[in-house]
N, C-alpha and C positions, 0 to 999 in steps of 0.2 A: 504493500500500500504506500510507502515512504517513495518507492521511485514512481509509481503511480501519480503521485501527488508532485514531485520533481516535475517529471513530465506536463502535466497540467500548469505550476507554474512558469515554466520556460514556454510553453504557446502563448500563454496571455503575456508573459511580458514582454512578449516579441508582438504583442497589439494584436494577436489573433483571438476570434471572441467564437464564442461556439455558432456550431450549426445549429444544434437543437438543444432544449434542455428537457430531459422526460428522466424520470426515477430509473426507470430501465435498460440504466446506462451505468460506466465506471464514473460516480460523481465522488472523487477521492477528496476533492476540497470541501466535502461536508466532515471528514475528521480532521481538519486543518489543526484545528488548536486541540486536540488528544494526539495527533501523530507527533507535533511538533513538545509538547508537552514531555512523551514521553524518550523522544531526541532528544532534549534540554535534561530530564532524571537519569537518562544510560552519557551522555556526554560529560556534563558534572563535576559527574565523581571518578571520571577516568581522570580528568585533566590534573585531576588534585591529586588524586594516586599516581600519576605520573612525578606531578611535581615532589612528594612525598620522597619516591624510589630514589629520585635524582637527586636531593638531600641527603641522602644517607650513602650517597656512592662519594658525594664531592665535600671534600676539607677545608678549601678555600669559605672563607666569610665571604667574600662581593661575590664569586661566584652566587654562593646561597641565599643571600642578597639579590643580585640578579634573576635567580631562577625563580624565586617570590615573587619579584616585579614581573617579570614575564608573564608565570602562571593567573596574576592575578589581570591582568591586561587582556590576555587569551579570554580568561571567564568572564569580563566585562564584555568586552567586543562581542562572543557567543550569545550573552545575554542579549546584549541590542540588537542582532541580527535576528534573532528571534523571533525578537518584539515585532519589529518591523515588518519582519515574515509573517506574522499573526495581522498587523494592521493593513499589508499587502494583501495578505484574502478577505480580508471581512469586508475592504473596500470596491476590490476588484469582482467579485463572486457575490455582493451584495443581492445583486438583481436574480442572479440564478436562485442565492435560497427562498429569494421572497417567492419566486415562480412554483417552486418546488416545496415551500410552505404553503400556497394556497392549494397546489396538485393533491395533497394529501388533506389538509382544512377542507375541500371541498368533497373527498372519496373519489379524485377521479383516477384515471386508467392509469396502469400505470406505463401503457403506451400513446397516453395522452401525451402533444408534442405542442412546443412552445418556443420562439426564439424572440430575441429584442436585439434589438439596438440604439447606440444613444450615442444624436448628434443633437448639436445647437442647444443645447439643455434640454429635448426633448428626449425621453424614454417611449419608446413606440415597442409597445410588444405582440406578436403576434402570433394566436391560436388558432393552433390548426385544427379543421375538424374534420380528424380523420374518422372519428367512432361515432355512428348514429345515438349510441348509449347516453352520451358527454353532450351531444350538441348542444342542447338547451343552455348547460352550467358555460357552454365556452362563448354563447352570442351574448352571458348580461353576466359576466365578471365585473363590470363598471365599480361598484362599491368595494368589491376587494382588492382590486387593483390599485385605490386610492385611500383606502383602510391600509393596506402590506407599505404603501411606496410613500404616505403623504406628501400624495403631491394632487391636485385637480385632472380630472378626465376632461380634454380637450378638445378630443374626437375621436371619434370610432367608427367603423366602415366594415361592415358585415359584406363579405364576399360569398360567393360559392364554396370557395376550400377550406376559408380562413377568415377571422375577423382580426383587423388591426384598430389596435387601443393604442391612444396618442397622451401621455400625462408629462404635466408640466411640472416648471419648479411650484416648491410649498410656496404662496407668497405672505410674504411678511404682514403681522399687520400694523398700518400706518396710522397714528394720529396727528391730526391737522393740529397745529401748537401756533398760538399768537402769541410771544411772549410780552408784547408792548404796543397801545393802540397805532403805533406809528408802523406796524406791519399789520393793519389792518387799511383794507382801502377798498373801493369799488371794485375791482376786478379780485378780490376775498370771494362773493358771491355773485360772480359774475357768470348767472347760468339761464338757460332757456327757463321760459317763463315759468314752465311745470314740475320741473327740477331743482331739487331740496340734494346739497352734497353731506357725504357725514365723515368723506374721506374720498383720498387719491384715488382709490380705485371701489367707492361705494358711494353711490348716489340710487335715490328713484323718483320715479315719476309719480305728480299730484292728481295725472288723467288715470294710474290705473291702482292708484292705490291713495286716497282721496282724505281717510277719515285714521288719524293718526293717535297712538298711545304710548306713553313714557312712563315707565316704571320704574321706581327705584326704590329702596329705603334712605333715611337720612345721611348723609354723608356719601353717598353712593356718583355723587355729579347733575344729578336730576336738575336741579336749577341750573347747571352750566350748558346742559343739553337743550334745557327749555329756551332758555336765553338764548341759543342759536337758531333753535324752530322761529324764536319771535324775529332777531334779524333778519332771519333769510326771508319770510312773510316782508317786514319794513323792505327788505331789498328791491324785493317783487312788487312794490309802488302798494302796497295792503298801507291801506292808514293815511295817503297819500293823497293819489286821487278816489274823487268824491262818489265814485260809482261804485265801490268798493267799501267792505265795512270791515275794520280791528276793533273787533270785542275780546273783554278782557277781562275773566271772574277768578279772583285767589278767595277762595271759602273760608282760607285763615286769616287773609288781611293782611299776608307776609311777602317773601323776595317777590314772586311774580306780582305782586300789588303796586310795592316799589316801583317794578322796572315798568309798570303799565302807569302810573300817573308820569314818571318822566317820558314814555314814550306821547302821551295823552299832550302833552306841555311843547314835543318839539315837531309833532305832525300835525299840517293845517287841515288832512280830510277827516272824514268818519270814525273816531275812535273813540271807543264807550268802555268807562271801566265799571267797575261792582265789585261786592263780595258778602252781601247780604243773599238770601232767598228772593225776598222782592225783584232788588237787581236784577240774579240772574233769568226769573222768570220775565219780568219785561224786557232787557235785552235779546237775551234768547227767543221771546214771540216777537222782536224787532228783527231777530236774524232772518227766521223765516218767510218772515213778509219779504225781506229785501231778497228770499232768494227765490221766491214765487215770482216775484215781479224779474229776474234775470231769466227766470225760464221764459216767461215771455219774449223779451228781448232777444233768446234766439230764436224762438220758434218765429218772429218775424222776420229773420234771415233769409228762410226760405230752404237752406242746406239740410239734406238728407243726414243726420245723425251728426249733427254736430254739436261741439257742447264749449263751456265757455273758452277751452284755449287755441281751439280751432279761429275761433274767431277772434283773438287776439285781445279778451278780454280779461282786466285785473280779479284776482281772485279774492273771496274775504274768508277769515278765520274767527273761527268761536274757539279762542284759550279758555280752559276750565281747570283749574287745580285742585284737588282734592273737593270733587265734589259730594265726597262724604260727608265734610264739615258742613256740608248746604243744608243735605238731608236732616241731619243729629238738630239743627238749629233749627227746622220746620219744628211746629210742634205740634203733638200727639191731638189738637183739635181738630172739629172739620174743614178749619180755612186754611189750615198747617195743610194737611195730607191733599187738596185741593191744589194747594201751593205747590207742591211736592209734585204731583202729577202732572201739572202745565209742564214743569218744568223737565221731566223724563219726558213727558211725546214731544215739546221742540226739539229736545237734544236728538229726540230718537227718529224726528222726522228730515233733520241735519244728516245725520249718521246715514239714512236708508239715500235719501233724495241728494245730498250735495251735490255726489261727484261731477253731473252733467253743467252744472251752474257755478263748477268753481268755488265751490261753498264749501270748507274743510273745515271739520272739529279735531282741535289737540286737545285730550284728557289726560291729566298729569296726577297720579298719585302713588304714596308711597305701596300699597297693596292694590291687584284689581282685582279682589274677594269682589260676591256677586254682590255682599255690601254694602260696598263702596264703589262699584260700576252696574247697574243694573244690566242682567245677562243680555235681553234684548239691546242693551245700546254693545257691549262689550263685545257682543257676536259680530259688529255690522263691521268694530276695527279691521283693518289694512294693511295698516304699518304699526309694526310696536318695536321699542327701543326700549329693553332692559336691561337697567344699569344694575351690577350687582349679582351674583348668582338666586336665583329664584328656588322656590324648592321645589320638590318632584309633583305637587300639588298647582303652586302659582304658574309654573311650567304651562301646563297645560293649561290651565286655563287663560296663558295670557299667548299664546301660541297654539290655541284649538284647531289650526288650519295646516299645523304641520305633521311630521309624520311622528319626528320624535324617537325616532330609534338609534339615530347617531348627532344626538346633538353636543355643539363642541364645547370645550372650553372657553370659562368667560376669563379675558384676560385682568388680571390683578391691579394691575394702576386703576386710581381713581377715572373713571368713565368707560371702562371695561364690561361691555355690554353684550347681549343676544343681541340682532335684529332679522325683523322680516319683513318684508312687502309685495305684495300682491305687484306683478308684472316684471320679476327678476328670473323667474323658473326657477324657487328655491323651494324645496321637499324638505327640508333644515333652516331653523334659522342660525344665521351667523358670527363670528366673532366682530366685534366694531369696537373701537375708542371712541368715544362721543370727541366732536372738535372742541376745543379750548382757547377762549380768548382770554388775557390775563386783564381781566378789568377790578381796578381794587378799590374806585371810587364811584360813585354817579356821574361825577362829571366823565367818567372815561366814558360810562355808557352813554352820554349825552352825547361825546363826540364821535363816538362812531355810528352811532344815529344819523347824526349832520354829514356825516364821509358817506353814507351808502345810499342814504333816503334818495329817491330821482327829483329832478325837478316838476315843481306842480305842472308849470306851464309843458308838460309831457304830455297831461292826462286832459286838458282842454277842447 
């Protein structure tokens, strides 16, 4: 097996890569680290018993002396060679075990056959289907392929003999970092109308995923995330022009209350704030009206299925934060629970109706127990942004559209989030950093208010 395994490494490191890889083959580089192991326990102790004999033959002190230094040089250098020899297979042969740990993980044949190769950072491996038995397991490898290798399935091409699977590098994940309003500027959120960014390589659309939630517990980012949903809205001319409505309800009276009276104070269109029940119940039957009257608006367009950003129309948001504290403050009377109800069917008629009218509700709270989001609004969400690991309970119910079976790691820094949204082709939701602007005053928020906001005379 030791020259077996010789041989195997002298074609690879002369750059030859196999023809096939199948169990039913000499695969001597799966005892790589026991063959060399036990060449490292029979090697050893010869060298040291050499140096030993030769001690006791020679009189000379620097001799003995020397043959010490030697011997010990020899079993250093053998040891790194070793080493190296271990991290030369695990590297090189990497791709063969993971092929040959799924051949076995999945009970296939063991003249099931397999080869890859890897150029441009891509891994492209391809199964062959030689055996009617296997076919099924060899056309939907997709999840084990990127389970074994992490890295994303990029493509795949189901042939007659053979399908080839294309995966890419793992990519990293990026958070967007402002560390100073002065690296904040217009081109920050400078995106097509319906396009919300949350990262380099994660954005989505408000046409297919319309009605938005943010989860977190305290300390989790949740007001740094929300803070960003309200900018990129301010960006998108919301609050602005006058055709357009920024409502704005904190149920606590807290940060998002803050950021809405100074947003209320530096936008000359539509912007309504609250944080009573009252409030939200007359604003929120204010939402509705104004998005009844936008549906109108396009259905006199005359265009077959078109909805507000077809037609290049500003969008309006209903922010809501913990609209639990709304609910606990109605009270147990009949004008309380009366109160209560206007205010679930606007939300709930926001949630079903917006998306065509550009009408999007953000619901922010620290749990989305049915509690604290009534199931029927919490179903209608789209997009959710959970900061925080959720537990196997909030999971699901703040991600009921997903499948759930491989969901990832949330990353550890603060704004370390799940997300999902409707129009990405995501069966999981994802790892994200919510973006981060370092704002440590109101006036910073003021000024990057006045940096992004458009001009009125835009919307005239």
């Amino acid at each position: 097996m030791l020259f077996k395994l010789i041989e195997e490494y002298d074609r690879r490191k002369n750059g030859e890569k196999p023809v096939s890889v199948k169990l039913d083959q000499d695969n001597a580089f799966l005892m790589y680290n026991e063959i060399l192991n036990k060449l490292q326990v029979v090697l050893f102790p010869l060298i040291i018993i050499i140096g030993i004999l030769s001690l006791s033959l020679i009189n000379s002190v620097v001799l003995k002396f020397l043959i010490i230094v030697i011997s010990l040089v020899i079993l250093y250098v053998l040891r790194k060679d070793i080493s190296n020899l271990k991290s030369f297979f695990q590297k090189e042969w990497a791709v063969d075990i993971g092929i040959l740990k799924i051949i076995v993980g999945l009970d296939l044949l063991d003249d099931d056959e397999f080869s890859y190769v890897v150029e441009n950072n891509l891994l492209k491996i391809v199964a062959y289907k030689n055996n009617p038995v296997s076919l099924n397991k060899m056309e939907n490898l997709d999840k084990y392929l990127e389970a074994e290798f992490a890295a994303p399935l990029l493509d795949k091409k189901i042939e007659p003999e053979y399908v080839i699977y294309t995966l890419g590098e793992k990519k990293q994940i990026s958070q967007m970092v402002y560390n100073s309003i002065d690296e904040v500027s217009v081109e920050t959120f400078n995106q097509p109308l319906d396009i919300i960014k949350l990262s380099s390589s994660v954005s989505f659309s408000l046409k297919s995923s319309s009605m938005l939630g943010l989860y977190g517990r305290t300390g989790s980012g949740k007001t740094v995330a929300l803070q960003w949903y309200l900018l990129s809205a301010i960006a998108k001319g919301v609050g602005t022009d006058r055709n357009s409505l920024l409502t704005i309800v904190d149920g606590k009276a807290a940060d998002l209350f803050s950021l809405a009276e100074l947003t209320q104070q530096e936008l000359a269109g539509n912007v309504s704030i609250g944080s009573t029940p009252n409030a939200l119940a007359k604003l929120s039957r204010e939402f509705v009206e104004a998005m009844n009257e936008r549906f109108e608006i396009i259905k006199k367009q005359g265009k077959l299925n078109a909805d507000a950003y077809d037609l290049k129309l500003t969008p309006s948001f209903l922010f809501v934060d913990e609209l639990a504290s709304i609910r606990n403050t109605c009270t147990n009377t009949k004008q309380g629970k009366e109160l209560w109800q206007e205010i679930v069917t606007n939300i709930g008629l926001v949630s079903k109706k917006g998306r065509q009218g550009g009408f999007h509700l953000v619901l922010s709270t620290q749990d989305p127990n049915a509690e604290n989001i009534p199931s029927e609004i919490r179903n209608q969400i789209s997009s959710v942004l959970y900061l925080s690991k959720p537990s196997t309970e909030r999971l699901k119910m703040a991600f009921s559209m997903c499948d759930l079976e491989d969901v990832p790691d949330v990353p550890k820094q603060k704004g370390g989030a799940l997300f999902y949204a409707d129009g990405l082709n995501l069966n999981e939701p994802i790892s994200v950093i919510a973006p981060f602007i370092n704002l440590k005053t109101k006036k910073d928020f003021v000024d990057v208010i006045n940096k992004i906001k458009p001009d009125p005379n835009n919307f005239i």
